[in-house]
Each structure stands twice: as structure tokens, then as C-alpha cells.
PQR file of N, CA, C, O and H, with PARSE charges and radii, in Angstrom:
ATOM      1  N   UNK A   1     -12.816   2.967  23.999 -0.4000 1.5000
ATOM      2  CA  UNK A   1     -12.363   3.602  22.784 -0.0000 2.0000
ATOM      3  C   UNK A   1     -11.877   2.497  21.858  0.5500 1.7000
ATOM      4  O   UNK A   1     -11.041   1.647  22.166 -0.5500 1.4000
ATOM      5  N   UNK A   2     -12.567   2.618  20.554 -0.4000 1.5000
ATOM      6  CA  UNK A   2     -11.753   1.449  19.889 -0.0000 2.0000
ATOM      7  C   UNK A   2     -11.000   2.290  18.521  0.5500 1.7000
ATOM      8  O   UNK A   2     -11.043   3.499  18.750 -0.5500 1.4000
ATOM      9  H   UNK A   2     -13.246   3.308  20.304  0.4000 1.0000
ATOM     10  N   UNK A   3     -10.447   2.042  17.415 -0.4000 1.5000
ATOM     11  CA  UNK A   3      -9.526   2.699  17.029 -0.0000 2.0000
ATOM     12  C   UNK A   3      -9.626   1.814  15.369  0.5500 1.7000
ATOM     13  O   UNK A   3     -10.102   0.693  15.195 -0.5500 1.4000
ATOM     14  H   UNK A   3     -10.412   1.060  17.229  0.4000 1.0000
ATOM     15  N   UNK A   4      -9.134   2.556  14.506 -0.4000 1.5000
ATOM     16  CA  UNK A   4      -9.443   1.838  12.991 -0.0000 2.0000
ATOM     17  C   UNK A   4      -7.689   2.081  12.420  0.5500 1.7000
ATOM     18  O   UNK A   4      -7.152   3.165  12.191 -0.5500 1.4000
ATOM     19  H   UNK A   4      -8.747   3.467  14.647  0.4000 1.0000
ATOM     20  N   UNK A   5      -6.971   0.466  12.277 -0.4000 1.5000
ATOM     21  CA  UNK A   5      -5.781   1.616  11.948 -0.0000 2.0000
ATOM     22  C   UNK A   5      -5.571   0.903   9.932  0.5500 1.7000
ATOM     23  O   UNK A   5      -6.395   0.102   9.491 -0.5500 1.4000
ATOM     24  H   UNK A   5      -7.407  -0.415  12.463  0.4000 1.0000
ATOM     25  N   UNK A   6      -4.875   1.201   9.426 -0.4000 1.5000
ATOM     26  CA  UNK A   6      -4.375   0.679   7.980 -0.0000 2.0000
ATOM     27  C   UNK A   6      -3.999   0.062   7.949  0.5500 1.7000
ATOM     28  O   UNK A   6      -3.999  -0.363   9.104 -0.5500 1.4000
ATOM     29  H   UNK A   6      -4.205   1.851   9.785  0.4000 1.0000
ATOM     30  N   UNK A   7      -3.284  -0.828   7.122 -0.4000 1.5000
ATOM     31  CA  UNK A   7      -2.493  -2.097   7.191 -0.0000 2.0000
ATOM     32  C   UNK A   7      -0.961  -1.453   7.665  0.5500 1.7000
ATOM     33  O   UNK A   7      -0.216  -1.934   8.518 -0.5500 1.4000
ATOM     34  H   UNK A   7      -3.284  -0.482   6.183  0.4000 1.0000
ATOM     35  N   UNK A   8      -0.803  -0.601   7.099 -0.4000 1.5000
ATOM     36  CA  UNK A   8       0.677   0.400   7.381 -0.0000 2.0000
ATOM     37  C   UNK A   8       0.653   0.862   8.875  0.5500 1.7000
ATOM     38  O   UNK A   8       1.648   1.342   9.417 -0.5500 1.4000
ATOM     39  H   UNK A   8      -1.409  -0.211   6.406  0.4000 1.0000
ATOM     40  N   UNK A   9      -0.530   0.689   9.494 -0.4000 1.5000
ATOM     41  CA  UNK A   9      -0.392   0.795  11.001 -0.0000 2.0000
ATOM     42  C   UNK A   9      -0.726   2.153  11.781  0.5500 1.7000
ATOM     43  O   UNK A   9      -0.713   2.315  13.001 -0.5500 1.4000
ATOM     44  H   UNK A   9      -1.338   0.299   9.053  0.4000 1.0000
ATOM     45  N   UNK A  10      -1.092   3.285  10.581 -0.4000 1.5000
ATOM     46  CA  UNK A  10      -1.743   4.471  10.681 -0.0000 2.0000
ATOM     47  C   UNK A  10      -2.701   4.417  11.839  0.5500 1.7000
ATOM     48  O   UNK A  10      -3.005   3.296  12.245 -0.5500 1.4000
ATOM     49  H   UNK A  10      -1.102   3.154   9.590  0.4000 1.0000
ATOM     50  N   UNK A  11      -3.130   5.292  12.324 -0.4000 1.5000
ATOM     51  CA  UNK A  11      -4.636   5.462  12.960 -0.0000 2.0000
ATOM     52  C   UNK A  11      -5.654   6.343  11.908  0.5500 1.7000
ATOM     53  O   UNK A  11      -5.520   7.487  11.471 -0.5500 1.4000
ATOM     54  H   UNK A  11      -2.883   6.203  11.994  0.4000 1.0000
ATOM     55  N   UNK A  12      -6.893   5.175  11.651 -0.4000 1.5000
ATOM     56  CA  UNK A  12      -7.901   6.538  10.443 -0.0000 2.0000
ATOM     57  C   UNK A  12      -8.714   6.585  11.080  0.5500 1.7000
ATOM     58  O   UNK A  12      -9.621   7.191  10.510 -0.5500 1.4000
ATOM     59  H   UNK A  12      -7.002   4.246  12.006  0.4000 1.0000
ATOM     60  N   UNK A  13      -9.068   6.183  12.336 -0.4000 1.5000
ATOM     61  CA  UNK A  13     -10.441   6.290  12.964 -0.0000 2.0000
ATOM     62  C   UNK A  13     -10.810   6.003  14.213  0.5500 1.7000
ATOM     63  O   UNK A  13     -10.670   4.835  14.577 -0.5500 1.4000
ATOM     64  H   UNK A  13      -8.331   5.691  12.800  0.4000 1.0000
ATOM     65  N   UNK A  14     -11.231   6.753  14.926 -0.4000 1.5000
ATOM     66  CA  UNK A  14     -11.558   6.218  16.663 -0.0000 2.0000
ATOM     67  C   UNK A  14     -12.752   6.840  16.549  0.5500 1.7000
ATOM     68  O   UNK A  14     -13.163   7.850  15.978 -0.5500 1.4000
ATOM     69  H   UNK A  14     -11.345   7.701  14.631  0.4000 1.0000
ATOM     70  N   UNK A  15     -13.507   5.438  17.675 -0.4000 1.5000
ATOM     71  CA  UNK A  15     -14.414   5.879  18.281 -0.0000 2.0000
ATOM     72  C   UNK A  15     -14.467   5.394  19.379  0.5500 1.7000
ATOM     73  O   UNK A  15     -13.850   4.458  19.887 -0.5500 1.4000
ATOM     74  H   UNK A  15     -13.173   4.617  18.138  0.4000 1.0000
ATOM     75  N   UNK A  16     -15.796   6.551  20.023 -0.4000 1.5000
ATOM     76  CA  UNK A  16     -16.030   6.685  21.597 -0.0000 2.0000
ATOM     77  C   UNK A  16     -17.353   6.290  21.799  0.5500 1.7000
ATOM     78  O   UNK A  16     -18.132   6.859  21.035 -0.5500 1.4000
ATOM     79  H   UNK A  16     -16.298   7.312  19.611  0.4000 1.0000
ATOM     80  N   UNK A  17     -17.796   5.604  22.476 -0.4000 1.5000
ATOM     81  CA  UNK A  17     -19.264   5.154  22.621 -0.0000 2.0000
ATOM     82  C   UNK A  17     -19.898   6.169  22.732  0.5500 1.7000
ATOM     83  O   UNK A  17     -20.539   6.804  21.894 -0.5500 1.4000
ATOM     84  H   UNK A  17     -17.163   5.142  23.097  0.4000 1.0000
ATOM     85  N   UNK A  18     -19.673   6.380  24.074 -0.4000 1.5000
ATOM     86  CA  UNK A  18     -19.954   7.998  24.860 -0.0000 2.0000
ATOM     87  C   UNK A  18     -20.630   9.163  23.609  0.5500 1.7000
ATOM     88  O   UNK A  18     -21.750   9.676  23.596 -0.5500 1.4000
ATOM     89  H   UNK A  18     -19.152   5.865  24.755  0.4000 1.0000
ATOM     90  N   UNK A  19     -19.923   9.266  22.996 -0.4000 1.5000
ATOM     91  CA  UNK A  19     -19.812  10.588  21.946 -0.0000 2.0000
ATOM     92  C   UNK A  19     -21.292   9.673  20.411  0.5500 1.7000
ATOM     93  O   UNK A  19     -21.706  10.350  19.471 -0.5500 1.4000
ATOM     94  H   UNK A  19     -19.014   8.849  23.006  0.4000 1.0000
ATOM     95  N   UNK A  20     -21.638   8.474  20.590 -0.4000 1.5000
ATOM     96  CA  UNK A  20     -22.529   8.402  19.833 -0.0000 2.0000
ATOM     97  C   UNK A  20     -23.996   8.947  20.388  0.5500 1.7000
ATOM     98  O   UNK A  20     -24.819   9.031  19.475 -0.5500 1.4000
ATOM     99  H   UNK A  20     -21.302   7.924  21.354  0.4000 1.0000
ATOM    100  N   UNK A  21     -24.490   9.330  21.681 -0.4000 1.5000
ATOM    101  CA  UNK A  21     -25.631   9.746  22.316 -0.0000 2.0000
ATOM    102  C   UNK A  21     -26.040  10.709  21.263  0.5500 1.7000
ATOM    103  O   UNK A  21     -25.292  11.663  21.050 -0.5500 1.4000
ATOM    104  H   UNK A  21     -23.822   9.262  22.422  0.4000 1.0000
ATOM    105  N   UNK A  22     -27.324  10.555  20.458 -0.4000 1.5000
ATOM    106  CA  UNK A  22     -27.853  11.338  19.644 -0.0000 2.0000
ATOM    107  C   UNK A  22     -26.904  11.498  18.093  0.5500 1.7000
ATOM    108  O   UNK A  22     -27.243  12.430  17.364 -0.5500 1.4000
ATOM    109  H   UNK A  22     -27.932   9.780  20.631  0.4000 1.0000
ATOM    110  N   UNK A  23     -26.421  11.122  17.898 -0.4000 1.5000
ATOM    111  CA  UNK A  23     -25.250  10.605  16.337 -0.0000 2.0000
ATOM    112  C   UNK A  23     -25.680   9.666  15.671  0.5500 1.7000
ATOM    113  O   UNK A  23     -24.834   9.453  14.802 -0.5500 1.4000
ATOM    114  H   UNK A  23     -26.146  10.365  18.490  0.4000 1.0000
ATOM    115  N   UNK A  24     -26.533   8.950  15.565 -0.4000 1.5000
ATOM    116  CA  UNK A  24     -27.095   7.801  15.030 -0.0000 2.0000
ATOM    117  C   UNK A  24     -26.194   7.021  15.199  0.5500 1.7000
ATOM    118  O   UNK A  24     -25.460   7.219  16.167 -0.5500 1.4000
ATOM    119  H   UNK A  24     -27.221   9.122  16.271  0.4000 1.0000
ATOM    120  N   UNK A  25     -25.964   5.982  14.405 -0.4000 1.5000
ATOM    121  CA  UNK A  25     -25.672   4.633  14.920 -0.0000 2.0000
ATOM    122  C   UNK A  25     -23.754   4.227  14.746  0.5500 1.7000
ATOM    123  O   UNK A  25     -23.161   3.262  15.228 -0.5500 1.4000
ATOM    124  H   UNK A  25     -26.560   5.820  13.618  0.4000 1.0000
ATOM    125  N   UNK A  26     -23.264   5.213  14.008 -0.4000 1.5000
ATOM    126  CA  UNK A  26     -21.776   5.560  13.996 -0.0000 2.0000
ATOM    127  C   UNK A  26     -21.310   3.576  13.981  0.5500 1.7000
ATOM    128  O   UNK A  26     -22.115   2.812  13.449 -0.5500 1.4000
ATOM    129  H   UNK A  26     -23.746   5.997  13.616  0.4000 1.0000
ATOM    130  N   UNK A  27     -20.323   3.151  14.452 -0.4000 1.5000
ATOM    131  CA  UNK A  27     -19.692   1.825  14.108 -0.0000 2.0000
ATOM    132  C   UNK A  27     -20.522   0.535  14.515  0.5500 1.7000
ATOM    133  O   UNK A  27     -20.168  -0.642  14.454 -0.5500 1.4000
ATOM    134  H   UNK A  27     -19.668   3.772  14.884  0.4000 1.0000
ATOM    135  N   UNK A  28     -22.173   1.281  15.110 -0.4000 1.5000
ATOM    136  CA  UNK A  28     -22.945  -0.076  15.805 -0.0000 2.0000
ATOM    137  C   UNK A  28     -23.235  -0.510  14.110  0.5500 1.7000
ATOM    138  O   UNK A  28     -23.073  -1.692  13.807 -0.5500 1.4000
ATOM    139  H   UNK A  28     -22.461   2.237  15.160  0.4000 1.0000
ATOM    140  N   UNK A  29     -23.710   0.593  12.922 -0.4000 1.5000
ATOM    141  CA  UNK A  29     -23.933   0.242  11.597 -0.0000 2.0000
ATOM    142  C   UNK A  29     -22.468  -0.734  11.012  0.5500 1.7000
ATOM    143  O   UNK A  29     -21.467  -0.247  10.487 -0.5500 1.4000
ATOM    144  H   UNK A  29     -23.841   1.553  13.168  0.4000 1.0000
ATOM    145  N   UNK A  30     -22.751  -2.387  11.324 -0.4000 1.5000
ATOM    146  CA  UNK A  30     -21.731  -2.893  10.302 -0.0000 2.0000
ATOM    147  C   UNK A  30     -21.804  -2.560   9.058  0.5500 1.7000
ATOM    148  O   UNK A  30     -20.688  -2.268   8.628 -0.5500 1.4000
ATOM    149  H   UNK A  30     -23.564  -2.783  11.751  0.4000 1.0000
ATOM    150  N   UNK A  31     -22.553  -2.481   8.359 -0.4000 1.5000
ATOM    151  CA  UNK A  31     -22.161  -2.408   6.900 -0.0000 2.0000
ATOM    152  C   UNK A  31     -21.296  -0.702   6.713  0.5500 1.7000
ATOM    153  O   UNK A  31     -20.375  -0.536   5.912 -0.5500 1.4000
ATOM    154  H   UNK A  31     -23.459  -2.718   8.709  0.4000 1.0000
ATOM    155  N   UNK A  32     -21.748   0.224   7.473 -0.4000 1.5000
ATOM    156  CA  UNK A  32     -20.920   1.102   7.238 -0.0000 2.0000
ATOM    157  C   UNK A  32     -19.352   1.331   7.690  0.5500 1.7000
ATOM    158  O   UNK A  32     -18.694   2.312   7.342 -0.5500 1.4000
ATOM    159  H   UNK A  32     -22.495   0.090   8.123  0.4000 1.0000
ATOM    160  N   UNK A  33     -18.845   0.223   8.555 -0.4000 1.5000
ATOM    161  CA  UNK A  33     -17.668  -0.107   9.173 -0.0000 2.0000
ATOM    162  C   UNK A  33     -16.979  -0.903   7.954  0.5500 1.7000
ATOM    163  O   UNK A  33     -15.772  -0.837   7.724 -0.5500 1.4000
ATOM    164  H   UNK A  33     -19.380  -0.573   8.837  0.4000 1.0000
ATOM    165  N   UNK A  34     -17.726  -1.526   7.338 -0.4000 1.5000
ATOM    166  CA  UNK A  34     -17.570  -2.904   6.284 -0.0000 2.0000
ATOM    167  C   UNK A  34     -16.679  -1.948   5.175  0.5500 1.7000
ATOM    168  O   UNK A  34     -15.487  -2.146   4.940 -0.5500 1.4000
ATOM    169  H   UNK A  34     -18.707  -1.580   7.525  0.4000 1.0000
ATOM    170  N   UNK A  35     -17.752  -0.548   4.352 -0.4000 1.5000
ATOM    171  CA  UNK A  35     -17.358  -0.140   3.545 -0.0000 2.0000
ATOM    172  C   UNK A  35     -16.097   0.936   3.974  0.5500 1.7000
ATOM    173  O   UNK A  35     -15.257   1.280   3.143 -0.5500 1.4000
ATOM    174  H   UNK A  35     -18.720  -0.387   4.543  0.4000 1.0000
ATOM    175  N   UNK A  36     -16.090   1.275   4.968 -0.4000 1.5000
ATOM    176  CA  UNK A  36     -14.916   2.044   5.534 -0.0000 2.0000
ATOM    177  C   UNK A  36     -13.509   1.374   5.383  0.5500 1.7000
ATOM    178  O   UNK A  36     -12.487   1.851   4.890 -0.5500 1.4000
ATOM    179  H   UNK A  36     -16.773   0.997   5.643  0.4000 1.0000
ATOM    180  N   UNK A  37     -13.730   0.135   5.942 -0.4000 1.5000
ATOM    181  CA  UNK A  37     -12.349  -0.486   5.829 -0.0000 2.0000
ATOM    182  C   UNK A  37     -11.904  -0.953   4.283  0.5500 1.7000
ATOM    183  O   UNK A  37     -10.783  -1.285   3.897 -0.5500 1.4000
ATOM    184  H   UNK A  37     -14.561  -0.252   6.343  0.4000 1.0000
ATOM    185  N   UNK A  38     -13.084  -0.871   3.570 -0.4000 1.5000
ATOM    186  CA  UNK A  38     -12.863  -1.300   1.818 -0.0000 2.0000
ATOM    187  C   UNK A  38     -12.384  -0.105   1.129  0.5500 1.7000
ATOM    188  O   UNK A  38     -11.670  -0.116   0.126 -0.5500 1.4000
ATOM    189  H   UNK A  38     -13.994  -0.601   3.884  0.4000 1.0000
ATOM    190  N   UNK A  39     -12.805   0.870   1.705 -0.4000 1.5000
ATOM    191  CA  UNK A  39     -12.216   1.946   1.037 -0.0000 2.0000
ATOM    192  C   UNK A  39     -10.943   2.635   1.868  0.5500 1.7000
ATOM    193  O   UNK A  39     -10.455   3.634   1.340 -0.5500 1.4000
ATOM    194  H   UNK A  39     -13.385   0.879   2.519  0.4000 1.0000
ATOM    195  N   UNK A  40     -10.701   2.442   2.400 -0.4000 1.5000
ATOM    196  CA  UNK A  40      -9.426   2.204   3.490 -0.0000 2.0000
ATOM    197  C   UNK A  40      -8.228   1.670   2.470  0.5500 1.7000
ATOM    198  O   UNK A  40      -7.304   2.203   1.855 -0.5500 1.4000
ATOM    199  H   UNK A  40     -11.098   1.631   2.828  0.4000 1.0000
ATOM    200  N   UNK A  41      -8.957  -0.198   2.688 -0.4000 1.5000
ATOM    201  CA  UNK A  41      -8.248  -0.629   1.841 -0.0000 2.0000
ATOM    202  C   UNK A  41      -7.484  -0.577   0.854  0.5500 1.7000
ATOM    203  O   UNK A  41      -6.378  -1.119   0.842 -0.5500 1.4000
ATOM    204  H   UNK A  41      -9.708  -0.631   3.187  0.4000 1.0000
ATOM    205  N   UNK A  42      -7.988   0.105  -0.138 -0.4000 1.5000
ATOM    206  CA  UNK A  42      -8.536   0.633  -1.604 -0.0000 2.0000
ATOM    207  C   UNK A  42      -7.021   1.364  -1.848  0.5500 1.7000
ATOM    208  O   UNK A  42      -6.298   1.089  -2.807 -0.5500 1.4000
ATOM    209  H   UNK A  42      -8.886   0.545  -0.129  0.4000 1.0000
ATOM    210  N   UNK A  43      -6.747   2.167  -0.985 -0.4000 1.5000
ATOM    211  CA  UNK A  43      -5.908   3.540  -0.911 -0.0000 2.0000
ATOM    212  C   UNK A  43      -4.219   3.189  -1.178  0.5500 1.7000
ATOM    213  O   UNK A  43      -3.442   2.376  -0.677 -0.5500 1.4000
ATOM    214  H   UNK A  43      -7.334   2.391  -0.207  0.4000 1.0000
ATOM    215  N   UNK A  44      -4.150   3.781  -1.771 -0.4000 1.5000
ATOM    216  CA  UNK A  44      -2.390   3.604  -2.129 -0.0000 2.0000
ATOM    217  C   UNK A  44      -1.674   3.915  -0.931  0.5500 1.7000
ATOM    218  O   UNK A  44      -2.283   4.492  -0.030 -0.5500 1.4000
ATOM    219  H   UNK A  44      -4.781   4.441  -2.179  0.4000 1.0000
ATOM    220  N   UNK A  45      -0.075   3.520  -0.743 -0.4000 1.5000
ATOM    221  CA  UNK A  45       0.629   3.934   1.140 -0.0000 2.0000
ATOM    222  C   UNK A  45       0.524   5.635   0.718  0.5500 1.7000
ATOM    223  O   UNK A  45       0.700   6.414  -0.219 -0.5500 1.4000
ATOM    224  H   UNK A  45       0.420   3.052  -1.475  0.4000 1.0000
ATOM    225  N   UNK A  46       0.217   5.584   1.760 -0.4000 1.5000
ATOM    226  CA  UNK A  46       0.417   7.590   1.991 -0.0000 2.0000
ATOM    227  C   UNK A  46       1.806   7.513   2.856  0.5500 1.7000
ATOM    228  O   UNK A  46       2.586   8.459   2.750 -0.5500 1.4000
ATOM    229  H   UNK A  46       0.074   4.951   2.521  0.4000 1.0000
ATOM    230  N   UNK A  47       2.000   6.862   3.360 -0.4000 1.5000
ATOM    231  CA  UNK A  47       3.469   7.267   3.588 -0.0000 2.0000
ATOM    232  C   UNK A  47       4.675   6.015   4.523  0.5500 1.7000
ATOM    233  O   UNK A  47       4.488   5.385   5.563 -0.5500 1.4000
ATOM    234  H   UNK A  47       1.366   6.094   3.447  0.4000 1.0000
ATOM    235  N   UNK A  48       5.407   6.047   3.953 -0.4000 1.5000
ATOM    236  CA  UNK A  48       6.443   4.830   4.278 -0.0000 2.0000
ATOM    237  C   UNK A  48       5.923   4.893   5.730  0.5500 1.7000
ATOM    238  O   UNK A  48       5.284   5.751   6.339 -0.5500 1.4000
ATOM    239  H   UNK A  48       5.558   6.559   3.108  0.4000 1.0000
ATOM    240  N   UNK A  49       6.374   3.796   6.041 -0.4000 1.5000
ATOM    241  CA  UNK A  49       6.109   2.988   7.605 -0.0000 2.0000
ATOM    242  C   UNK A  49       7.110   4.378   8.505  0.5500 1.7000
ATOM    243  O   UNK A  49       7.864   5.128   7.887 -0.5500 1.4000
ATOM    244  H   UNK A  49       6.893   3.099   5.546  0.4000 1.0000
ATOM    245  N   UNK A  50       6.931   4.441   9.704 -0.4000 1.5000
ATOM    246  CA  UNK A  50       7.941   5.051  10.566 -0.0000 2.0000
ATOM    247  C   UNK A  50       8.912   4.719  10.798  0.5500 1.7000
ATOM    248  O   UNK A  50       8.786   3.660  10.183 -0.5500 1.4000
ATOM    249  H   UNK A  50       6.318   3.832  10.207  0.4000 1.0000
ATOM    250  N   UNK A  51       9.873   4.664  11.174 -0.4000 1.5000
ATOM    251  CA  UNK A  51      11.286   4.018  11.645 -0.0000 2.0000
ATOM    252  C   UNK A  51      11.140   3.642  13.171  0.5500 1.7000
ATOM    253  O   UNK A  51      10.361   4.239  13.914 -0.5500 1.4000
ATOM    254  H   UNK A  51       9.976   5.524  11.674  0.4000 1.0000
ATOM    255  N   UNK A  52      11.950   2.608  13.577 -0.4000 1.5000
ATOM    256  CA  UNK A  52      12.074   2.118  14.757 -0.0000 2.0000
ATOM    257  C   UNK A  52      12.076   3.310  16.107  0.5500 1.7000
ATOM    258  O   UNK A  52      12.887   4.206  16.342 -0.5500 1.4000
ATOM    259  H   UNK A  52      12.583   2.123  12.974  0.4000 1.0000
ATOM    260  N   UNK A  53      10.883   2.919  16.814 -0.4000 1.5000
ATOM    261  CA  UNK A  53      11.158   4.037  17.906 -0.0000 2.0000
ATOM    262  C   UNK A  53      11.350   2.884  19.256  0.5500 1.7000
ATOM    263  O   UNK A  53      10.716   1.945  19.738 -0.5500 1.4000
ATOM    264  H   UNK A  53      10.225   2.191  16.623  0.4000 1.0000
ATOM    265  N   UNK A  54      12.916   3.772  19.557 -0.4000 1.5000
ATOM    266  CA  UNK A  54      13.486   2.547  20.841 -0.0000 2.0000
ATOM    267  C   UNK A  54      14.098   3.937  21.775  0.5500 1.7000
ATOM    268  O   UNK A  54      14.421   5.056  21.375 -0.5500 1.4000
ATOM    269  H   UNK A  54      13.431   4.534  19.165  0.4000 1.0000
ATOM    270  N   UNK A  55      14.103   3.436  22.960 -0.4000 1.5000
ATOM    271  CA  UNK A  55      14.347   4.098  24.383 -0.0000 2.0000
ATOM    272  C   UNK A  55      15.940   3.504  25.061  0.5500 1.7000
ATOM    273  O   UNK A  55      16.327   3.895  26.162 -0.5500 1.4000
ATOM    274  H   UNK A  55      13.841   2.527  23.285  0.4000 1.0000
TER
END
């Protein structure tokens, strides 16, 4: 499983190998990984960072 997160540390995206069988080419396509993270980029904070999580 690999995982796409924001600079703010969000998660916007996982994928599963497994789950591409018959999906076409999902994150093996770099250029479509390329423009994902540019428009990722792009995006204003959606929301302040979390606060410290301690045990």
C-alpha cells in the first residue's frame, strides 16, 4: 500500500496494487501521479495542522 499525503501531512490518496487488476494503469502512469501532486500542490491549507497527539 503506498499512500499520497500534502505537505500539511493529510492523506489524499492510497493505493493498492492488488485493486489495479483490470483498472488500467492507476500510479504505474507517472505523468498522471506527476499532475496529481501539482494539483495537490496548487490547493490552499484546508485545514490547520492537528495538534499534538501524545499517550
Amino acid at each position: 500500500m503506498e499512500f499520497l499525503l500534502d505537505r500539511f501531512g493529510y492523506v489524499r490518496a492510497r493505493w493498492l496494487p492488488q485493486d489495479e487488476e483490470g483498472a488500467g494503469e492507476g500510479w504505474r502512469d507517472t505523468q498522471f501521479l506527476l499532475d496529481q501532486i501539482e494539483r495537490i500542490h496548487r490547493e490552499p491549507r484546508i485545514l490547520p495542522p492537528p495538534d499534538d497527539h501524545v499517550h
